[in-house]
Biopython code that builds the backbone (N, CA, C, O; Angstrom):
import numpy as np
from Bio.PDB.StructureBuilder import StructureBuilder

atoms = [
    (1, "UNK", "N", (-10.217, 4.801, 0.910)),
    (1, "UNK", "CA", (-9.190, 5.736, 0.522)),
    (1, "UNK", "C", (-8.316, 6.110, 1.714)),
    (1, "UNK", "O", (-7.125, 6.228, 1.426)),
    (2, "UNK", "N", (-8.621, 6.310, 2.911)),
    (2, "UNK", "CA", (-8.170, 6.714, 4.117)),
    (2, "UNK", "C", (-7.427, 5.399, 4.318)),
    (2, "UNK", "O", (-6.220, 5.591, 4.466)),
    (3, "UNK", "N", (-7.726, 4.356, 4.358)),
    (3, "UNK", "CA", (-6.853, 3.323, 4.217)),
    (3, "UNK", "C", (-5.928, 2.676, 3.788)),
    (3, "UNK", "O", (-5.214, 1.824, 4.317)),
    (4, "UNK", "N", (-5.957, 3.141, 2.710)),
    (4, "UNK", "CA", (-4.561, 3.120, 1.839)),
    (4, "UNK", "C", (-3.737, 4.280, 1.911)),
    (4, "UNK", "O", (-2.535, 4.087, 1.730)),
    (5, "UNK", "N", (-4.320, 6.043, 2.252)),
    (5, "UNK", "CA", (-3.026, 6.719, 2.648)),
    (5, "UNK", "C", (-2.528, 6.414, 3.861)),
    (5, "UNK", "O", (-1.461, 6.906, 4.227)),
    (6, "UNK", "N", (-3.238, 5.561, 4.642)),
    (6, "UNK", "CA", (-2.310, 5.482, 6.133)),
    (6, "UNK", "C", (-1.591, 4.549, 5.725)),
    (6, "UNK", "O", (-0.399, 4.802, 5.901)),
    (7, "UNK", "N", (-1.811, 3.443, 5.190)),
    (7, "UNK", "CA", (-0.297, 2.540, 4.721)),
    (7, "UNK", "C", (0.168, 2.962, 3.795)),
    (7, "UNK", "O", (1.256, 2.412, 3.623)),
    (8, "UNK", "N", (-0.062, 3.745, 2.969)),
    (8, "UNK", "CA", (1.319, 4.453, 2.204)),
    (8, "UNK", "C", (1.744, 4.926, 3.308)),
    (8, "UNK", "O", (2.307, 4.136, 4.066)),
    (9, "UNK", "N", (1.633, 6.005, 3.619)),
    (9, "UNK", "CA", (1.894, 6.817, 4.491)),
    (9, "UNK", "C", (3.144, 6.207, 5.323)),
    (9, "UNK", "O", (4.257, 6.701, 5.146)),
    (10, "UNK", "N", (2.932, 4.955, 6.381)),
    (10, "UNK", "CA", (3.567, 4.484, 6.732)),
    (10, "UNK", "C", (4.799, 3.596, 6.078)),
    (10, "UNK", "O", (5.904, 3.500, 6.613)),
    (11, "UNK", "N", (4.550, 3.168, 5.238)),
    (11, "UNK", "CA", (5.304, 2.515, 4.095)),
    (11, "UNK", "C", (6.024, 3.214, 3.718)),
    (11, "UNK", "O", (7.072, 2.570, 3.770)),
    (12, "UNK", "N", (6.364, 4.653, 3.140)),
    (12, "UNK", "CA", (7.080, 5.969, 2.785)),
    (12, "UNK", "C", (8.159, 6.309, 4.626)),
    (12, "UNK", "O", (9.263, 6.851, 4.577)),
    (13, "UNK", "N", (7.493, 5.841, 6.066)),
    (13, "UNK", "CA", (8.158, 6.482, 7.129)),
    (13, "UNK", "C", (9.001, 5.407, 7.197)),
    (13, "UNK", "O", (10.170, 5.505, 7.569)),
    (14, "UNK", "N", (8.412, 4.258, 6.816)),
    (14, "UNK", "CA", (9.356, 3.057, 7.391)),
    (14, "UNK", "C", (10.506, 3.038, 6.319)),
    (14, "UNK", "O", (11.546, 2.537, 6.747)),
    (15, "UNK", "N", (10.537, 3.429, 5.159)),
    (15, "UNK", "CA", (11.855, 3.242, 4.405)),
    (15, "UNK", "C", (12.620, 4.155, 4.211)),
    (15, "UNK", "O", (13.604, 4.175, 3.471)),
    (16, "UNK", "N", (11.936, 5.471, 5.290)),
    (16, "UNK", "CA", (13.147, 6.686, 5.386)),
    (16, "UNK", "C", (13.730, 6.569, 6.814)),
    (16, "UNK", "O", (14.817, 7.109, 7.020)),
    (17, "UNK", "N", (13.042, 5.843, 7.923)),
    (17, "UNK", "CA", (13.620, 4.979, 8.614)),
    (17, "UNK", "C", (14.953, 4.394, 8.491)),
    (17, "UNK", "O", (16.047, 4.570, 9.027)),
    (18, "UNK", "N", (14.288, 3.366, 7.270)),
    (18, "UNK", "CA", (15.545, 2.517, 7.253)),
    (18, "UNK", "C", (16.722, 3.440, 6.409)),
    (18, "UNK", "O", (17.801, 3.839, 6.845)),
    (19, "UNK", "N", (16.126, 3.637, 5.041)),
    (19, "UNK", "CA", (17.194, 4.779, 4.962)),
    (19, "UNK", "C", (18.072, 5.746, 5.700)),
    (19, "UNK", "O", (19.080, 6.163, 5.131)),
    (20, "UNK", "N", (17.851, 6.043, 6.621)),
    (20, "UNK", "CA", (18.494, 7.009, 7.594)),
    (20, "UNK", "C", (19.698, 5.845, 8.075)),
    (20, "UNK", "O", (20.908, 5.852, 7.846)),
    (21, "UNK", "N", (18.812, 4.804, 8.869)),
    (21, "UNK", "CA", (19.605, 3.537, 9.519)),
    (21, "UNK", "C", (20.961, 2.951, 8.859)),
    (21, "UNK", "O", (22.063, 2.653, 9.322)),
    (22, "UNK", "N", (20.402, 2.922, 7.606)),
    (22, "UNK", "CA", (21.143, 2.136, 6.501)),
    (22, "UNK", "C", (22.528, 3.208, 6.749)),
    (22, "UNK", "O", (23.599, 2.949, 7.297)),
    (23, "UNK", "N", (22.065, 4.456, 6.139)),
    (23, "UNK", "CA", (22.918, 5.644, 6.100)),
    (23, "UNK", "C", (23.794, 5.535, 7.013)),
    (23, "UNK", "O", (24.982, 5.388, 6.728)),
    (24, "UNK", "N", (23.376, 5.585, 8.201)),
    (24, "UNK", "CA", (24.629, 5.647, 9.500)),
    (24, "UNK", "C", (25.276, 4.070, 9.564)),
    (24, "UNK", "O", (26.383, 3.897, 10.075)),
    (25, "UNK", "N", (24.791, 3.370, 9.218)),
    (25, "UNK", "CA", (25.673, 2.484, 8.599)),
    (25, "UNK", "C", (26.741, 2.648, 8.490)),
    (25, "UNK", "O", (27.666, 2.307, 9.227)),
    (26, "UNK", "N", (26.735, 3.408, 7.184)),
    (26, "UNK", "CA", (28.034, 3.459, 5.882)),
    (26, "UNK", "C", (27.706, 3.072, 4.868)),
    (26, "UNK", "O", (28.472, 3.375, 3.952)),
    (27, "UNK", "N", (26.398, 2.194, 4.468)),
    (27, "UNK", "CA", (26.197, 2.007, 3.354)),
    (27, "UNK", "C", (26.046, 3.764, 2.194)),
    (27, "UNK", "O", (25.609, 4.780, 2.736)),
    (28, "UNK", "N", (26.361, 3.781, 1.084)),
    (28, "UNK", "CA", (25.890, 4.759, 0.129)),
    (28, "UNK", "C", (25.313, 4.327, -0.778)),
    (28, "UNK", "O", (24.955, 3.159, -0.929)),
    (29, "UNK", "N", (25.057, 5.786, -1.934)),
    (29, "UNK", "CA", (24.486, 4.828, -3.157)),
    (29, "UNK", "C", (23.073, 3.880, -3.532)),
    (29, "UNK", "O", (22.021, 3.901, -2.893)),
    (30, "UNK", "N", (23.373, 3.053, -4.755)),
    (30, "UNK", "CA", (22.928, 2.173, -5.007)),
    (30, "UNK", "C", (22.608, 0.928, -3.659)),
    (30, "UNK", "O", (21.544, 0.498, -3.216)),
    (31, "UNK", "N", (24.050, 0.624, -3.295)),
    (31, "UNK", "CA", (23.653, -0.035, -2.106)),
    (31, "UNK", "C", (22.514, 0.296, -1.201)),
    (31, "UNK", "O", (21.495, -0.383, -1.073)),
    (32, "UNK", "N", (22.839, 1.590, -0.490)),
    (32, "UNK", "CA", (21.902, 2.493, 0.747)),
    (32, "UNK", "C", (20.220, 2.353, 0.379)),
    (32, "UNK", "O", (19.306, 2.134, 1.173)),
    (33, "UNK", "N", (20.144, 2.558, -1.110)),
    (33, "UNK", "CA", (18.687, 2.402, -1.370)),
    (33, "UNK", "C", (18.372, 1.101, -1.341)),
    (33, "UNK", "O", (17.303, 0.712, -0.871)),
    (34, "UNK", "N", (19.159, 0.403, -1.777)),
    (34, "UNK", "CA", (18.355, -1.103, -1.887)),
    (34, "UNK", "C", (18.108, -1.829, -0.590)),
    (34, "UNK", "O", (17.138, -2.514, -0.266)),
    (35, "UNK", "N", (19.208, -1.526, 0.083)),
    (35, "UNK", "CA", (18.878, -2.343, 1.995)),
    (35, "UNK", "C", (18.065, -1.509, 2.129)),
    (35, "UNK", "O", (17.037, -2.187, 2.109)),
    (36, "UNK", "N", (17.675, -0.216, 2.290)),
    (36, "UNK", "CA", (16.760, 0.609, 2.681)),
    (36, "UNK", "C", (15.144, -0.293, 2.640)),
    (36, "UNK", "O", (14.350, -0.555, 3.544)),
    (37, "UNK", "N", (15.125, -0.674, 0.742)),
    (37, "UNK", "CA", (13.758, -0.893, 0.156)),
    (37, "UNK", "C", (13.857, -2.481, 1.148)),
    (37, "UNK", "O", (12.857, -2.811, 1.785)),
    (38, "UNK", "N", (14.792, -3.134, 1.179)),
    (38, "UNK", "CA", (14.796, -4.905, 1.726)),
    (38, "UNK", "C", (14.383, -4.499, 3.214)),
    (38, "UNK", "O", (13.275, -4.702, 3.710)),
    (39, "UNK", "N", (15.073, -4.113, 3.607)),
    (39, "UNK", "CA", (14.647, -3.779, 5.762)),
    (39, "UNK", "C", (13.177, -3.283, 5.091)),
    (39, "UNK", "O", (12.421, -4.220, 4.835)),
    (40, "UNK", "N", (12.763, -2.172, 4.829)),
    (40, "UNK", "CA", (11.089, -1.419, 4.920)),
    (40, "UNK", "C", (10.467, -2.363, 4.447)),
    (40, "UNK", "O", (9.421, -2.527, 5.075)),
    (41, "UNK", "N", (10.658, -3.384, 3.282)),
    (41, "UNK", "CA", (9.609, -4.393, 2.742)),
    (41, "UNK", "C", (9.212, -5.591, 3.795)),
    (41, "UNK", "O", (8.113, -6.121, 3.961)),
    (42, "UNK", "N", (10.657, -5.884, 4.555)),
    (42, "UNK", "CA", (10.213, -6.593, 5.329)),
    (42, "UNK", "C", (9.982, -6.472, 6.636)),
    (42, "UNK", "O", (9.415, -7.359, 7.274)),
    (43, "UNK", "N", (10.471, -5.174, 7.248)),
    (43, "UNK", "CA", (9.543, -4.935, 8.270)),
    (43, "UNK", "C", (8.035, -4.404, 7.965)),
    (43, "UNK", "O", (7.113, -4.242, 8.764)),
    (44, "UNK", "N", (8.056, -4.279, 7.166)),
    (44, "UNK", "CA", (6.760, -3.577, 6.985)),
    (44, "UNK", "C", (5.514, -5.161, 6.951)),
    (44, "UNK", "O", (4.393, -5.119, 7.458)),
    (45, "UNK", "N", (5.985, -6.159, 6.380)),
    (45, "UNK", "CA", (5.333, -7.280, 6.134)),
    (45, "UNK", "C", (4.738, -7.834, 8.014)),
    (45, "UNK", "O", (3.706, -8.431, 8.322)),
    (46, "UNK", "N", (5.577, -7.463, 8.685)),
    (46, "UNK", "CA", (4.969, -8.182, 10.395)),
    (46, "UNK", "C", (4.506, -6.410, 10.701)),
    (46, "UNK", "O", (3.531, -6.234, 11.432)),
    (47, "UNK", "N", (5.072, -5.437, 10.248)),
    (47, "UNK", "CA", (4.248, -4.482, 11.583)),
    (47, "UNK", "C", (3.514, -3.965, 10.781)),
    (47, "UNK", "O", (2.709, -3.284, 11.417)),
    (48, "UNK", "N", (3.288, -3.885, 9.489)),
    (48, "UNK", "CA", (1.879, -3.413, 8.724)),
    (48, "UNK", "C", (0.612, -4.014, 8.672)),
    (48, "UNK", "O", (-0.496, -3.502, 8.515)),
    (49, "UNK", "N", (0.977, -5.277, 8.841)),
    (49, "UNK", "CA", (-0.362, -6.210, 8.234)),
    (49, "UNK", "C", (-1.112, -5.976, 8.683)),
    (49, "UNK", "O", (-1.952, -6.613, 8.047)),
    (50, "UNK", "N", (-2.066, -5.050, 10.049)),
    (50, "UNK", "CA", (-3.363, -4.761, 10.026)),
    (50, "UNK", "C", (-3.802, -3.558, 9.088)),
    (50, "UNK", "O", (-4.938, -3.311, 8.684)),
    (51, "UNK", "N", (-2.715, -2.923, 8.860)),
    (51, "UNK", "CA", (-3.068, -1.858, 7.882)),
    (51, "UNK", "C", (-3.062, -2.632, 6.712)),
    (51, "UNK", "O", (-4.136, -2.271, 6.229)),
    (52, "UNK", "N", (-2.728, -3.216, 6.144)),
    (52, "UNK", "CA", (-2.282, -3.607, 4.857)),
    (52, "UNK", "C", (-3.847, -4.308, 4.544)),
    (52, "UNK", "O", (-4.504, -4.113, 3.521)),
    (53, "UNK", "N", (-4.248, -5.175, 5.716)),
    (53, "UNK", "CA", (-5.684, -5.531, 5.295)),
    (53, "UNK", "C", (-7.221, -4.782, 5.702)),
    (53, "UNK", "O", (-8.402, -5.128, 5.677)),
    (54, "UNK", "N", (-6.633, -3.851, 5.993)),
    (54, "UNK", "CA", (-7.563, -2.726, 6.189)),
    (54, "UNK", "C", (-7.896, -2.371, 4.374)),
    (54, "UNK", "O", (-8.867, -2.592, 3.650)),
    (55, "UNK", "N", (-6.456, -1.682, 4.135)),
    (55, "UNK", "CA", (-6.154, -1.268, 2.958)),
    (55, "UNK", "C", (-6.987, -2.234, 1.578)),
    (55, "UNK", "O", (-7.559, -1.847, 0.559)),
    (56, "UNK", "N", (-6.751, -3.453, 2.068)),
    (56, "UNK", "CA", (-6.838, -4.443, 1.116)),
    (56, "UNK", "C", (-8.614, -4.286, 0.879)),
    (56, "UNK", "O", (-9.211, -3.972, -0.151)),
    (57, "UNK", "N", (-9.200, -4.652, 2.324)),
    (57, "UNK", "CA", (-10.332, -4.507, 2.399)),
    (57, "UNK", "C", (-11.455, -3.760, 1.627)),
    (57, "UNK", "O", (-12.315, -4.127, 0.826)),
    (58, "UNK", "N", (-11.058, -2.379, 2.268)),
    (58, "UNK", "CA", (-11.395, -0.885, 1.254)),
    (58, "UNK", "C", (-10.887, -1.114, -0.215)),
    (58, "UNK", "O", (-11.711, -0.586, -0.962)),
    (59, "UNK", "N", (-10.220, -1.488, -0.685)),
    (59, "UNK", "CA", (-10.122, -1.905, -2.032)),
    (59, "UNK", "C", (-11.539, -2.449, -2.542)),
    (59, "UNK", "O", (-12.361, -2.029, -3.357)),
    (60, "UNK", "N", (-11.460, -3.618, -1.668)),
    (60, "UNK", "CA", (-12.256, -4.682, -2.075)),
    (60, "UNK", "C", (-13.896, -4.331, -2.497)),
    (60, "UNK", "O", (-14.502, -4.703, -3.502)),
    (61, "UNK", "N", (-14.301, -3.625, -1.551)),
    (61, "UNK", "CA", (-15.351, -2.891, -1.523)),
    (61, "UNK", "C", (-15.653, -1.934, -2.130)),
    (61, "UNK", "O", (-16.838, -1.683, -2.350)),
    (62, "UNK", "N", (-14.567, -1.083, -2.592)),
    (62, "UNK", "CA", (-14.783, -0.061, -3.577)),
    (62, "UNK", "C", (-14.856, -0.491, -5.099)),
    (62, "UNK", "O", (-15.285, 0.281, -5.956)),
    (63, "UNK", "N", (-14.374, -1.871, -5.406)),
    (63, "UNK", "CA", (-14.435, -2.128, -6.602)),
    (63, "UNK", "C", (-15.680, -3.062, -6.749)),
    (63, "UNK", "O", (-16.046, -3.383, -7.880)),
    (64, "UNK", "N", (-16.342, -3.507, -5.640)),
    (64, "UNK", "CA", (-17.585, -3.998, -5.687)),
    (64, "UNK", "C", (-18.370, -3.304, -6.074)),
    (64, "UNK", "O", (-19.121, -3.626, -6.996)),
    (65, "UNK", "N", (-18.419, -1.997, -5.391)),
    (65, "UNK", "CA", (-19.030, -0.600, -5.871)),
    (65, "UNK", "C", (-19.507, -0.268, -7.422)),
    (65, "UNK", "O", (-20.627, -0.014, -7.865)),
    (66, "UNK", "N", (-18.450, -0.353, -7.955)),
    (66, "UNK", "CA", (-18.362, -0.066, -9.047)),
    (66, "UNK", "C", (-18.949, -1.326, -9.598)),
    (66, "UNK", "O", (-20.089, -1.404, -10.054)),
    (67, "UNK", "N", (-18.243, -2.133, -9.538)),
    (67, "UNK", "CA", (-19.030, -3.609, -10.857)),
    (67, "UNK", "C", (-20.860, -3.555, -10.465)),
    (67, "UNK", "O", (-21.781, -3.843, -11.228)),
    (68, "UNK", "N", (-20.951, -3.016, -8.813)),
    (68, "UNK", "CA", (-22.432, -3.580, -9.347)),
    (68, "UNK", "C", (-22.706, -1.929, -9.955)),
    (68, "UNK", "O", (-23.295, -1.781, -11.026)),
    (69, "UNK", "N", (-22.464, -1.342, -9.560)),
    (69, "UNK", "CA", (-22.907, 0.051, -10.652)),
    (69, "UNK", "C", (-23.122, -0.238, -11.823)),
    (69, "UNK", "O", (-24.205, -0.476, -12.359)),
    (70, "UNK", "N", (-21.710, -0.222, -12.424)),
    (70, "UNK", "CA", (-21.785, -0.827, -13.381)),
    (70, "UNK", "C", (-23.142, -1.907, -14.572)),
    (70, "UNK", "O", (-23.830, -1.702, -15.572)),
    (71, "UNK", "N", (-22.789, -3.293, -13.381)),
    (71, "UNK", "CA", (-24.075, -3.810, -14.005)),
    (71, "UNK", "C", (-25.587, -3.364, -13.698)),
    (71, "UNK", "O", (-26.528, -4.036, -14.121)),
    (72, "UNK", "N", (-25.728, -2.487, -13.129)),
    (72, "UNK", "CA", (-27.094, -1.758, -12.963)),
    (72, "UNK", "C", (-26.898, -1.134, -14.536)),
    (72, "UNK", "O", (-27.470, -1.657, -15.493)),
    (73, "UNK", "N", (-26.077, -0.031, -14.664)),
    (73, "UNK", "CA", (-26.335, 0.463, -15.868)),
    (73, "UNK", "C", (-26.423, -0.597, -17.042)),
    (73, "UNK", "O", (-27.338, -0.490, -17.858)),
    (74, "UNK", "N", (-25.735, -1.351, -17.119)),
    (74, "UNK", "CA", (-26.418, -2.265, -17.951)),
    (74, "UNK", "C", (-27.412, -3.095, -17.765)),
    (74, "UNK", "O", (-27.718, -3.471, -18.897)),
    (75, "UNK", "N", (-28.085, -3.593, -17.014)),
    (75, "UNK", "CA", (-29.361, -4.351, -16.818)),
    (75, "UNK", "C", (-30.294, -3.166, -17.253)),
    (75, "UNK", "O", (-31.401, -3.479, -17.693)),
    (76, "UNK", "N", (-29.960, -1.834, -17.175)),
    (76, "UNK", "CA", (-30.866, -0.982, -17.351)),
    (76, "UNK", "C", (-30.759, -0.364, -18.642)),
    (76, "UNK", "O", (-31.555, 0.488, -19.038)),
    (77, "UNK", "N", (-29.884, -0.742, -19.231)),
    (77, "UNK", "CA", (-29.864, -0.391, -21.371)),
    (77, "UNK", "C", (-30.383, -1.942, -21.716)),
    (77, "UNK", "O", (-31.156, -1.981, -22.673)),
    (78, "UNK", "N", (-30.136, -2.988, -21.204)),
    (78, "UNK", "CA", (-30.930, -4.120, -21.819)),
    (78, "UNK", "C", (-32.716, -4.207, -21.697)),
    (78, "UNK", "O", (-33.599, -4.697, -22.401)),
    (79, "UNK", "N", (-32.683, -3.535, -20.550)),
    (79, "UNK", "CA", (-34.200, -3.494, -20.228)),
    (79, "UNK", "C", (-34.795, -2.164, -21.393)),
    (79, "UNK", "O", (-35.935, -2.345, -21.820)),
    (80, "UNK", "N", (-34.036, -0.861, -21.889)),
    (80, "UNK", "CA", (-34.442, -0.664, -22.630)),
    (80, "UNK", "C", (-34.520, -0.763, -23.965)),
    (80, "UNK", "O", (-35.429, -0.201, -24.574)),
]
sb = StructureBuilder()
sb.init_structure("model")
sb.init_model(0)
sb.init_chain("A")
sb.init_seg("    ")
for serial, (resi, resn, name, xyz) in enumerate(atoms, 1):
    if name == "N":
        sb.init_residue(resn, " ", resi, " ")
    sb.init_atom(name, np.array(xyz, "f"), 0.0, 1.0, " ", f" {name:<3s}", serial, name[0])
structure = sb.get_structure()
């Protein structure tokens, strides 16, 4: 869980970042948001990726969590 709010987290700084950037631009609008979301998606792709597989990781494991839970409770209604 801590892993995924630090890359949100960062993911939300980097596209008010760019938003700001974009802004002094001159871009507005429709435009301003969309370069905003294109610059943060892709910077975010080279300076996130240890977070991103941190993030990914903790996923991974938490839903392991659960399936074998899961099949415990059922191995344990078949057994009764």
């Amino acid at each position: 869980m801590r892993a995924t709010l630090a890359y949100t987290s960062l993911r939300l700084v980097l596209f008010i970042v760019s938003l700001v950037l974009v802004y002094l631009v001159g871009a507005r609008g429709f435009l301003l948001v969309a370069l905003a979301l294109i610059i943060s998606g892709v910077v975010s792709l080279v300076v996130l990726s240890r977070h991103r597989d941190a993030m990914s990781g903790s996923l991974v494991r938490s839903f392991r969590s659960f399936h074998d839970r899961l099949d415990a409770g059922t191995k344990a209604e078949d057994q009764d």
